[in-house]
C-alpha positions as CSV (number, residue, x, y, z in Angstrom):
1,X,95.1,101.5,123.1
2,X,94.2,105.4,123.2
3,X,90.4,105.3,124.5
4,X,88.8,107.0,121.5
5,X,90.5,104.9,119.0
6,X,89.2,101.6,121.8
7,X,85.1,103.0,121.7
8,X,85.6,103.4,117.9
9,X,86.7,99.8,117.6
10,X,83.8,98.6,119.7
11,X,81.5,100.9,118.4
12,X,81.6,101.4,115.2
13,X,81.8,105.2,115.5
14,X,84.0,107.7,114.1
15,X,86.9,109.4,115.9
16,X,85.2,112.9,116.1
17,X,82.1,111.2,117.4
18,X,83.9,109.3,120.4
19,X,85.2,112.5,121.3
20,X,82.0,113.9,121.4
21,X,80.6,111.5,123.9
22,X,84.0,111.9,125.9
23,X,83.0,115.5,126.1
24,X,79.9,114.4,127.0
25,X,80.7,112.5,130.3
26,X,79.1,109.4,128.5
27,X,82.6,107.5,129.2
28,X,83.1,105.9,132.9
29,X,86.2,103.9,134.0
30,X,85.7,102.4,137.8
31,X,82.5,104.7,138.1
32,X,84.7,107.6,137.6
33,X,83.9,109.6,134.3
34,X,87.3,110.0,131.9
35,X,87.1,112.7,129.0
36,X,90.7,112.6,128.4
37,X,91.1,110.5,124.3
38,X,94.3,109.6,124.9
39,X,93.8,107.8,128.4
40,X,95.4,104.3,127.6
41,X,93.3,101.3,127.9
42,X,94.4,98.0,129.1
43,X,93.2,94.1,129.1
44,X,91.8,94.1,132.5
45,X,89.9,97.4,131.8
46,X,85.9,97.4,132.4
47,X,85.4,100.9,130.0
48,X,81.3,101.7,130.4
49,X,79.6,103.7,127.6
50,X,76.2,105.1,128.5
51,X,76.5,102.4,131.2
52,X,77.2,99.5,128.7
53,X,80.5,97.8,129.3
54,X,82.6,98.0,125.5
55,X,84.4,94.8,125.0
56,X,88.0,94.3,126.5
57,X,90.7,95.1,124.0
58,X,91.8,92.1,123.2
59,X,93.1,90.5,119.8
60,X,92.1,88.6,117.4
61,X,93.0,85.7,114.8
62,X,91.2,84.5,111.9
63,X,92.5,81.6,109.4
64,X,90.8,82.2,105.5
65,X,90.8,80.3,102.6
66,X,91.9,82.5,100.0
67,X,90.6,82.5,96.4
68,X,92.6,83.2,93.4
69,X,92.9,86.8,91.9
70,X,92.2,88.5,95.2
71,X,95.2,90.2,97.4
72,X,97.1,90.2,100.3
73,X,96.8,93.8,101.0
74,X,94.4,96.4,102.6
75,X,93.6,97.8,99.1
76,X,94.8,97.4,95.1
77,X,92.9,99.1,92.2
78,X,93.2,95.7,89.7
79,X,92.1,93.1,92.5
80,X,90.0,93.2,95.2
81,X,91.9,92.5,98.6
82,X,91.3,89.4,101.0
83,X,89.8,91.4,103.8
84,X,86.6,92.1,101.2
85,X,86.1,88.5,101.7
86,X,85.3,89.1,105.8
87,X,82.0,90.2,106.9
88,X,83.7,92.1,110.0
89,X,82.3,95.2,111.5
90,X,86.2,96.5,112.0
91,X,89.0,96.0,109.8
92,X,91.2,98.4,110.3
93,X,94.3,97.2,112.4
94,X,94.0,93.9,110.8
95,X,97.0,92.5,108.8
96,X,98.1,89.3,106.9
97,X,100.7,86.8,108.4
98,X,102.3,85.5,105.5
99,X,101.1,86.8,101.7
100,X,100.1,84.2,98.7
101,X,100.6,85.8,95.4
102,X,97.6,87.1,93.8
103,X,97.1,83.8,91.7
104,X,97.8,81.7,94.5
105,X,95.1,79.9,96.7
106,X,94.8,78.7,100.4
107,X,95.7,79.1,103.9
108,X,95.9,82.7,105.1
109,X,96.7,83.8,109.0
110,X,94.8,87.7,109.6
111,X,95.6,89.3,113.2
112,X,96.0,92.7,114.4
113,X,98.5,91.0,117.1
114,X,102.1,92.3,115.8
115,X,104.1,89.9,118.4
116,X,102.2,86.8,117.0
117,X,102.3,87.3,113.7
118,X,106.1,87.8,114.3
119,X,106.7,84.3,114.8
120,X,105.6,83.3,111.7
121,X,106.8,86.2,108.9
122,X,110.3,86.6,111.1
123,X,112.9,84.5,108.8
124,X,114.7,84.4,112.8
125,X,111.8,81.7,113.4
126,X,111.8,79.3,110.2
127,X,108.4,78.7,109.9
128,X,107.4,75.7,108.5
129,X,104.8,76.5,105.1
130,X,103.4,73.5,103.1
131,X,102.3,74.0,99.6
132,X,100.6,72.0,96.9
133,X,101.6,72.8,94.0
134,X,100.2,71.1,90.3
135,X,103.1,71.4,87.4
136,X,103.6,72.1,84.1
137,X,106.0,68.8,83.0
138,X,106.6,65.6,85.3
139,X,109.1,65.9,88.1
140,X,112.7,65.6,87.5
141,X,113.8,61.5,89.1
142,X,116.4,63.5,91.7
143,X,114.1,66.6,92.4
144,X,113.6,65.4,96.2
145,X,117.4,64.8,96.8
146,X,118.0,68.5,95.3
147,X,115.4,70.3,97.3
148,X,116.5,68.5,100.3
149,X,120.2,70.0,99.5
150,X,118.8,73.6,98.3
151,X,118.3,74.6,95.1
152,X,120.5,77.6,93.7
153,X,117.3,80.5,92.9
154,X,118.1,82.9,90.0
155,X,119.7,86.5,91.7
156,X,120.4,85.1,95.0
157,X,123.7,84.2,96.2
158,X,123.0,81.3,98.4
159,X,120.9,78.0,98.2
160,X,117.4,77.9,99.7
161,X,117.3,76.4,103.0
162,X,116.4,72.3,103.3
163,X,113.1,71.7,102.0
164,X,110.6,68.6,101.8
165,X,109.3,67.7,98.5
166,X,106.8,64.9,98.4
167,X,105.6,63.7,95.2
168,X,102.1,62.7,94.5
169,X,101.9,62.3,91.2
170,X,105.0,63.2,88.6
171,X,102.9,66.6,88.9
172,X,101.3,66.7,91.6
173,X,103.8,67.6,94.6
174,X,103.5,69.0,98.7
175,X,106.7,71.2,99.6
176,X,107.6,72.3,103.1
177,X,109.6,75.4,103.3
178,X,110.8,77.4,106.3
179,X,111.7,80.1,104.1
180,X,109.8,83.3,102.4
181,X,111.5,84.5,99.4
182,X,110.1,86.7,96.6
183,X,108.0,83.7,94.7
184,X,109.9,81.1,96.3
185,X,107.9,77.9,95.5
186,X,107.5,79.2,92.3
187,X,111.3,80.1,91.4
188,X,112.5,76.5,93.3
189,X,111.1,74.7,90.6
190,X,111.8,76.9,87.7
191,X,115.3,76.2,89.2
192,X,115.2,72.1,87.9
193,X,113.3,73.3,84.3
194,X,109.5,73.2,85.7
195,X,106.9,75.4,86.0
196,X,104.3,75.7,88.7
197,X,100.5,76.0,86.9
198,X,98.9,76.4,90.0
199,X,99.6,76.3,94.0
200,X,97.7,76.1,97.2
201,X,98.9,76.3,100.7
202,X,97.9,73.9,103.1
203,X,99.7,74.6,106.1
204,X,101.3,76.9,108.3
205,X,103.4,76.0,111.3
206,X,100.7,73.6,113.3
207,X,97.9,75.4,111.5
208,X,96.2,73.4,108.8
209,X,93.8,75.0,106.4
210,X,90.0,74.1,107.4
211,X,88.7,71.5,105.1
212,X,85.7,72.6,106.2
213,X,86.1,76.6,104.8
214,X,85.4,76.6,101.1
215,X,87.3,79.5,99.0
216,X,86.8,82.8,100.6
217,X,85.3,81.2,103.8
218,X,87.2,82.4,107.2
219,X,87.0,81.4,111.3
220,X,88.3,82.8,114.2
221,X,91.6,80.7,114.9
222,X,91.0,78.2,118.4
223,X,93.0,79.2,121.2
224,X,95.1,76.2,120.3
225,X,95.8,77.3,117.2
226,X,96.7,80.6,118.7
227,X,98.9,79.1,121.0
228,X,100.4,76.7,118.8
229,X,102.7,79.8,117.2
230,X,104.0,80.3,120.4
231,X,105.1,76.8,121.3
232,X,106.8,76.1,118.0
């Protein structure tokens, strides 16, 4: 990370203002003073400003419950996006592993470490998603034998991938996917004549939604949980 953009992050200051106090000499590395923005700062790094030591450069991983009508995105003019929801001094760099629709609910992975959230959005690494999902009518009788097989999705040329359906209730169901199409849970059941009225994800990969984080709630990921994407 260039070093103005690392004493913004830890600081809360503006661009122009970390080069001021670059200019300033107010910026040490190893008791040396560094003026230079672009000098590239590392993990093992002690960077000193005014003779405080800034926080290492190091990532981070947050799990949130989203709530309905709000969006996966930085920013959207209709719906207010899930990062609103986080009382963090420093957004910016952050990014969602894995989008819910607008009007869905549930588990939602936030990181600013590309590599990790790789392993879950790459298609390369079938990442296992469980949803709950509430429907319209009751359950066709051979709606597990068909999802288990694929199910052919209007516009697409192949079946979806083996799923696990589970039922609950005749509309109450849990589906495990290792796939992320375009509105995929929704479109697998409007594939055997159903409609999903409302859908929550529980799950992804080892990561279980909190039961403890009520909508719009959000933690820092444990260092298991971090390292569970890895080890999948």
């Amino acid at each position: 990370m260039r070093l103005d953009k690392f004493i913004c992050h830890h600081t809360g200051i503006s661009r122009a203002e970390a080069k001021r106090v670059l200019r300033q000499g107010m910026v040490t590395f190893d008791e040396q003073v560094v003026k230079d923005p672009g000098f590239k700062v590392s993990n093992d790094m002690e960077i000193e400003l005014n003779g405080q030591i800034l926080g290492a450069v190091k990532p981070r991983y947050f799990m949130l419950n989203k709530m309905a009508n709000t969006l996966c995105s930085t920013l959207d003019e209709e719906y207010p996006s899930v990062l609103s929801d986080m009382d963090l001094p420093h957004t910016k760099g952050l990014h969602i592993a894995g989008r819910l629709d607008v009007d869905t609910t549930g588990l939602v992975l936030i990181t600013d470490d590309g590599q990790w959230s790789h392993q879950i959005t790459s298609p390369k690494k079938a990442c296992m998603k469980r949803y709950r999902a509430w429907l319209a009518e009751p359950l066709v009788a051979d709606a597990e034998h068909q999802f288990t097989k694929g199910v052919q999705l209007h516009n697409e040329r192949e079946l979806t991938k083996p799923a696990i359906l589970e039922r609950i209730t005749d509309t109450e169901v849990l589906l495990s996917i290792s796939e992320g199409k375009y509105h995929q849970v929704k479109r697998m059941f409007a594939a055997v004549d159903n409609k999903v009225i409302q859908l929550h994800r529980e799950q992804i990969g080892a990561i279980c939604l909190d039961p403890e984080l009520s909508e719009g709630e959000w933690r820092e990921l444990t260092d298991n949980e971090i390292k569970s994407v890895w080890s999948k």
